[in-house]
C-alpha positions as CSV (number, residue, x, y, z in Angstrom):
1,X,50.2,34.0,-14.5
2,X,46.6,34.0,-14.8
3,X,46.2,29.7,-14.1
4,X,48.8,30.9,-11.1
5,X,46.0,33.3,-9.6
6,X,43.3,30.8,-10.0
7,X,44.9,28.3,-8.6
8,X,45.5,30.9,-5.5
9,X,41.7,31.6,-5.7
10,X,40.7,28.0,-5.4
11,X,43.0,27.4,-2.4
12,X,41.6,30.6,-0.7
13,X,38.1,29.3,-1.6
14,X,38.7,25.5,-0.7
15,X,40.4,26.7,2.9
16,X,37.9,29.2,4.1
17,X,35.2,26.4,3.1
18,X,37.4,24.3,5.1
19,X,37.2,27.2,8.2
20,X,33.4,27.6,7.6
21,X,32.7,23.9,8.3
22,X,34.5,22.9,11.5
23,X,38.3,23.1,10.6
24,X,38.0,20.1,8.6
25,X,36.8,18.4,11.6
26,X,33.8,15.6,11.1
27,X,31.2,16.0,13.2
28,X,30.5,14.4,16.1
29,X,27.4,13.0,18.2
30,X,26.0,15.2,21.1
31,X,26.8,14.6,24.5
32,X,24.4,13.1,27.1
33,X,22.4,16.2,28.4
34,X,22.0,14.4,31.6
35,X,22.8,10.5,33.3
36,X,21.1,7.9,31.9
37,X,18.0,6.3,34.2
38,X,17.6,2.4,34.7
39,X,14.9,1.8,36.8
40,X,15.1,-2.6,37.7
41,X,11.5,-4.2,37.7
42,X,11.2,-4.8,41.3
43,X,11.7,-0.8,41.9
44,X,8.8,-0.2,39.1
45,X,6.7,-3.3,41.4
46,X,7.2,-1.5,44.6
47,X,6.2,1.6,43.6
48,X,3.5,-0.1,41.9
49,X,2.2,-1.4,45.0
50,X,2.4,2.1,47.2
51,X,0.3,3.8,44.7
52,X,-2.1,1.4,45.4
53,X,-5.4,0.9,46.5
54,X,-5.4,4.9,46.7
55,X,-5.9,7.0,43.5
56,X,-1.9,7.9,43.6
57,X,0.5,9.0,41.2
58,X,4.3,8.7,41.8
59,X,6.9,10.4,39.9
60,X,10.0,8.6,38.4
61,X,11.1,11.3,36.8
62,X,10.8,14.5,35.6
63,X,10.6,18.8,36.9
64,X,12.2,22.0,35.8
65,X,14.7,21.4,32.8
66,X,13.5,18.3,31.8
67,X,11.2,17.5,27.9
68,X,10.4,14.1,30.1
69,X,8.2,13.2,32.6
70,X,7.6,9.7,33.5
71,X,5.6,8.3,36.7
72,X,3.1,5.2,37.5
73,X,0.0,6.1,38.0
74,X,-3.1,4.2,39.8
75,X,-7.1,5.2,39.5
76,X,-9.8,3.2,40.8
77,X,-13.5,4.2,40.2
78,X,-12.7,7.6,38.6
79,X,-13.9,9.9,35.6
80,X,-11.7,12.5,34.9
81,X,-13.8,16.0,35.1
82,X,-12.6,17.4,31.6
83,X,-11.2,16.1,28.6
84,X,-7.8,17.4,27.6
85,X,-5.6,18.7,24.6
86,X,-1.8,19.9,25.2
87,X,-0.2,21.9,23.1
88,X,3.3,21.2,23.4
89,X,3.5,17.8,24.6
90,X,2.8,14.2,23.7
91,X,1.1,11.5,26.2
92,X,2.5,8.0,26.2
93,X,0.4,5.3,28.1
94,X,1.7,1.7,29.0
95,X,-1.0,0.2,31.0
96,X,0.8,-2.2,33.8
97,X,-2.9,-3.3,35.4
98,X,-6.5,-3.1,34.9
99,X,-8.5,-1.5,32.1
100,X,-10.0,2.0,31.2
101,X,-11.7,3.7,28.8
102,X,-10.3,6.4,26.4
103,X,-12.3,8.8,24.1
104,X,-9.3,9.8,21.6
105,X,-9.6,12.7,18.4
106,X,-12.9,14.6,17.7
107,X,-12.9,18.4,19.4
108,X,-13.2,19.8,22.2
109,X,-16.7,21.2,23.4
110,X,-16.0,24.7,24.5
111,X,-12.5,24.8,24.6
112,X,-10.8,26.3,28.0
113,X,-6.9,27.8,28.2
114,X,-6.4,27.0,31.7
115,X,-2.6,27.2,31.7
116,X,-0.4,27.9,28.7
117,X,-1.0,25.4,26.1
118,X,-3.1,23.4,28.2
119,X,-6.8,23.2,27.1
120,X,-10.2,21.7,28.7
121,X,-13.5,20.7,28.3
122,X,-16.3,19.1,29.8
123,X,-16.2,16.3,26.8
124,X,-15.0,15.5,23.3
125,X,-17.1,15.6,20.2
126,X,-16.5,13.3,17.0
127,X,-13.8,11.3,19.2
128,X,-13.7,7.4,19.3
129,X,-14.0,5.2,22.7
130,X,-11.0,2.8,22.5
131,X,-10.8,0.3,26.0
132,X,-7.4,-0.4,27.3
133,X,-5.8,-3.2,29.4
134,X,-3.2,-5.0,30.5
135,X,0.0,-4.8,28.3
136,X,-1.7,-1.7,26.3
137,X,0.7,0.8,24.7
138,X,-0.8,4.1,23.8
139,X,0.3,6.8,22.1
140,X,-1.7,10.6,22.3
141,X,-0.1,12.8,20.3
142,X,0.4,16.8,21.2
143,X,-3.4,18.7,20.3
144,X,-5.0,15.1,20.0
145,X,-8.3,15.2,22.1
146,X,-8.2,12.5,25.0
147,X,-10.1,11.7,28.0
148,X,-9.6,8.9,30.3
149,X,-12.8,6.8,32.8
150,X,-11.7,3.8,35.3
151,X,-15.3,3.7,36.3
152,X,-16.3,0.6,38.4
153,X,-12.7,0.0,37.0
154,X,-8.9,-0.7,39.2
155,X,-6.3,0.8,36.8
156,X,-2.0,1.5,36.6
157,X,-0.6,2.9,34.2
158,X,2.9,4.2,33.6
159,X,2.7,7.8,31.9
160,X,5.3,9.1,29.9
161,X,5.2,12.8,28.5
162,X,7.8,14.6,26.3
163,X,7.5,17.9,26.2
164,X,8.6,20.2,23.0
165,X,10.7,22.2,25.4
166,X,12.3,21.5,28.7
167,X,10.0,22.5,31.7
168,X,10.7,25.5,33.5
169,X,11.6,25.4,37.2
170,X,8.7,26.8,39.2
171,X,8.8,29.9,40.6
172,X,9.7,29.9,44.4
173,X,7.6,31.6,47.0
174,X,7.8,34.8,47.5
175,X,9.9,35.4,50.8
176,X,8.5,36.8,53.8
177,X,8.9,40.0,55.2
């Protein structure tokens, strides 16, 4: 009687573990949040060429909903006016043409909030100059220090960021009366 009752037990046990954890079901991958993007090279070339000789940028993708931005990007002859840290996102740099020069880590002089999570300074202390070119991958990590110069320098870049969260749509106008 008693072995009769544990075995009853164990089956109760062993079923609602079963219940508990998907039916007995494996699990299974996630599905695609949204369509893959493939973008061919003489698409990345042309945009390449329309945000240049101008200081451009031109979005490939990205906006509300989305952890991912990515867009090509062209500065000739500029200094940034502040150096930057985000909170909640990492920067990703391939550079398609030209060189600049990146201060990377130390702190930020005077820190400034001037959106959520989105800090600035008039320049870094403690961080290292590191000069970039052609064929240049970098990677700035979220709350990583980083200021960019193409002074007396022609530069394109593709720039990828990947937010912690997906971006959330902007606000529309408010209507007219």
């Amino acid at each position: 009687m008693y072995l009769n009752k544990l075995i009853a037990t164990a089956g109760i046990v062993f079923s609602l573990t079963i219940v508990a954890f998907g039916q007995g079901q494996p699990k299974q991958p996630v599905k695609p949040i949204r369509q893959f993007v493939v973008t061919p090279a003489q698409s990345l070339a042309d945009l390449q060429k329309k945000v240049q000789p101008s200081n451009k940028v031109e979005e490939l993708i990205g906006g509300a909903g989305m952890e991912l931005r990515v867009a090509i990007q062209h500065e000739k002859d500029t200094t940034a006016a502040n150096a930057e840290v985000h909170d909640q996102s990492d920067d990703v740099y391939y550079v398609l043409e030209g060189t600049a020069t990146l201060t990377l880590g130390g702190s930020l002089e005077n820190p400034k909030e001037v959106e959520p999570g989105e800090w600035r300074s008039p320049k870094i202390i403690g961080g290292q100059k590191v000069e970039i070119s052609k064929g240049d991958l970098v990677v700035v990590p979220r709350g990583t220090p980083h200021h960019r110069s193409t002074a007396n320098q022609d530069f394109t870049m593709i720039l990828i960021k990947v937010w912690e969260d997906p971006r959330p749509a902007t606000p529309a106008p408010a209507a007219k009366p």
